[in-house]
C-alpha positions as CSV (number, residue, x, y, z in Angstrom):
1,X,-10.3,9.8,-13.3
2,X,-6.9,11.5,-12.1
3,X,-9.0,13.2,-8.9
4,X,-11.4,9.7,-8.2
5,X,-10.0,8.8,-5.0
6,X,-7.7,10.8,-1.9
7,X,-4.8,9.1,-3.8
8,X,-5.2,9.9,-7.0
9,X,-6.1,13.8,-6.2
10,X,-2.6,13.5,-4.5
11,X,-0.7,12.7,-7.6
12,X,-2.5,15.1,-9.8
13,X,-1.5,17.3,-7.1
14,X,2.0,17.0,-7.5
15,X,1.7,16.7,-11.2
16,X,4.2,13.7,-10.5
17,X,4.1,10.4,-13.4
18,X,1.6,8.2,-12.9
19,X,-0.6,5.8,-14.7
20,X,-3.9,4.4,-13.5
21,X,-4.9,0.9,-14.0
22,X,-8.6,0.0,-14.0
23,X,-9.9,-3.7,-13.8
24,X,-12.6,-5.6,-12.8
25,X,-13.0,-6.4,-9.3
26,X,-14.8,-9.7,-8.7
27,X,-16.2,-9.9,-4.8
28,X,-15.5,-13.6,-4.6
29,X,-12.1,-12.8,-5.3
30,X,-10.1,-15.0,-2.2
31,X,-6.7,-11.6,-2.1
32,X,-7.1,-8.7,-3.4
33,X,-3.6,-8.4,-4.2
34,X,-3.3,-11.6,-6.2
35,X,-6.5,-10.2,-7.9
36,X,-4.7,-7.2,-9.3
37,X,-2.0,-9.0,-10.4
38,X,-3.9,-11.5,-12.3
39,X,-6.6,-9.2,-14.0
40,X,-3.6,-6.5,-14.6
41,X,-1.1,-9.7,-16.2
42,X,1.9,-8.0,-13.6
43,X,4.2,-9.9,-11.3
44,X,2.8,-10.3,-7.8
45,X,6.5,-8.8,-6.6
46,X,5.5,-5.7,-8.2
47,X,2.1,-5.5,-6.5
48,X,2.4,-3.9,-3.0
49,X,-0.5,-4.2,-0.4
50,X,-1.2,-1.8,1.8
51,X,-1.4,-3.4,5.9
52,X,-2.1,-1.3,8.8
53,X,-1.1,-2.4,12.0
54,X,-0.3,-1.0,15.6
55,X,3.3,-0.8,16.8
56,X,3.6,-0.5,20.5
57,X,-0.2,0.6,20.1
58,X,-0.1,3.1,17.9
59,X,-1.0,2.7,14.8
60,X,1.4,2.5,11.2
61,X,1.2,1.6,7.9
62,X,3.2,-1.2,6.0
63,X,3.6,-1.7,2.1
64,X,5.1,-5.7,1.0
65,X,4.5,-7.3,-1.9
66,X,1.2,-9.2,-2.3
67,X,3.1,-12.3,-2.6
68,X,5.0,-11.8,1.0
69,X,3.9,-10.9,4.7
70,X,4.2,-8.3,6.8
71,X,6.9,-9.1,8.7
72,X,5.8,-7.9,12.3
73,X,9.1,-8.0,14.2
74,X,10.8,-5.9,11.3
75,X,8.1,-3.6,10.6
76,X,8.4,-2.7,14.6
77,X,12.4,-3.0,14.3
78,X,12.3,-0.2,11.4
79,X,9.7,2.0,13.5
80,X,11.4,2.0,16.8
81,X,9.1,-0.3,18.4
82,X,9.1,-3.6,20.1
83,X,5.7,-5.3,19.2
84,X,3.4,-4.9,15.8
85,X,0.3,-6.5,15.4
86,X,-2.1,-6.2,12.1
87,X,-5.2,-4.0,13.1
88,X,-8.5,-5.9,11.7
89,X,-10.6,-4.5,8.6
90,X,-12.8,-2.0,10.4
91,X,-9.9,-0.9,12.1
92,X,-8.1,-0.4,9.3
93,X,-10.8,1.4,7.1
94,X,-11.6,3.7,9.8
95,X,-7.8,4.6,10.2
96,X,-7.4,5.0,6.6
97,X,-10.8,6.2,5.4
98,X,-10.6,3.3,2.5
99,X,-11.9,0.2,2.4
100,X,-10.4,-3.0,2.8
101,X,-9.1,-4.1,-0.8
102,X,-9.2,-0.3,-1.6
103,X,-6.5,0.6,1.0
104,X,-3.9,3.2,-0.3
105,X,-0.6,4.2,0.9
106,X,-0.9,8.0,-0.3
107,X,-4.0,10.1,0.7
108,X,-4.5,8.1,3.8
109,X,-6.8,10.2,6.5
110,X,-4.9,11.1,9.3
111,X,-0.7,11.0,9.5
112,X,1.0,7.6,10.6
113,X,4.5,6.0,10.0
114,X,4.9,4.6,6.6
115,X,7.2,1.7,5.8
116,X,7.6,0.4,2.1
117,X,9.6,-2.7,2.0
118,X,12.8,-2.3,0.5
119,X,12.2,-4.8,-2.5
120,X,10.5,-2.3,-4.5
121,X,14.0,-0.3,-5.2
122,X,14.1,-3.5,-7.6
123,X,12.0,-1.6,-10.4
124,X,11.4,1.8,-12.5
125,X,7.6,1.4,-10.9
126,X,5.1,-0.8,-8.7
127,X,1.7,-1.1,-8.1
128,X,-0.1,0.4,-5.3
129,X,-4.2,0.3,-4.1
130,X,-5.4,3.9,-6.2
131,X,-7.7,4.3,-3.1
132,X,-10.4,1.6,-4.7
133,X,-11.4,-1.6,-5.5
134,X,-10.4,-2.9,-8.9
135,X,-7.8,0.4,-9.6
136,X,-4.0,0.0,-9.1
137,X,-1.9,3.3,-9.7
138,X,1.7,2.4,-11.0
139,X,4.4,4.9,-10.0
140,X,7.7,5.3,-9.2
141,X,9.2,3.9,-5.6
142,X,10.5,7.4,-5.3
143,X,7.3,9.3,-5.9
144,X,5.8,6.8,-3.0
145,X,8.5,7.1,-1.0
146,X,8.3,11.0,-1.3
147,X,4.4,11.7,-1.4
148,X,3.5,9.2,1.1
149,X,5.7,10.0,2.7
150,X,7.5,6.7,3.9
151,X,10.6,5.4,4.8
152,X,12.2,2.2,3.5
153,X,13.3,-1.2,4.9
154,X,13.4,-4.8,4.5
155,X,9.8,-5.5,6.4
156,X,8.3,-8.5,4.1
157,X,9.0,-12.2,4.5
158,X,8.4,-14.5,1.3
């Protein structure tokens, strides 16, 4: 399972800690995110969705806990930028090469700016998209912030 996804080959890559968590993804699901942190019995704060959007028209990559928002004037603020606006789904998978509730921060096709929101300094390891549907890889901030690569700010509003 450690080479499943883009993400996941990354890791094993860089023979970094990591654990995979499998569950069952239900398509009727209503957030992906809160899905993950139900079927996995983890804290939403320690869940962290993957959002692509454009700042200034190009396009970047934002990670916030699935219980907060992307918060667009920050996310441009940390970037440089003046405007962000979220990209849709087929936008975003074709960026990424992921789907949409499969979105990963690491292995991503293609190089963008990557912004984790500072929150997740709070603990030893979060919860990131493993590249799939219904598969969360826990790691360390660090590794994410190092692998992704990505810098860090306070881009998520609660």
């Amino acid at each position: 399972m450690a080479t499943g996804t883009p993400a996941t080959a990354l890791l094993a890559r860089h023979g970094v800690t990591f654990a995979l968590h499998p569950y069952r993804h239900d398509p009727r699901a209503a957030g992906y995110g809160e899905e993950a942190a139900a079927a996995l019995g983890v804290e939403p704060s320690r869940i962290f969705k993957t959002l692509i959007a454009t700042v200034d028209a190009r396009p970047a990559c934002g990670i916030v806990p699935v219980a907060a928002r992307l918060d667009l004037k920050a996310f441009a603020a940390a970037l440089g930028g003046k405007r962000a606006d979220l990209a849709d789904a087929a936008e975003a998978a074709r960026t990424t090469g992921y789907v949409v509730g499969g979105i990963s921060p690491l292995g991503q096709k293609g190089r963008r700016p990557i912004v984790l929101d500072d929150s997740a300094t709070a603990f030893a390891t979060i919860y990131v998209s493993a590249g799939r549907r219904g598969l969360q890889v826990e790691l360390a901030p660090e590794v994410l912030l190092r692998l992704a690569p990505a810098t860090l700010a306070p881009i998520a509003t609660r």
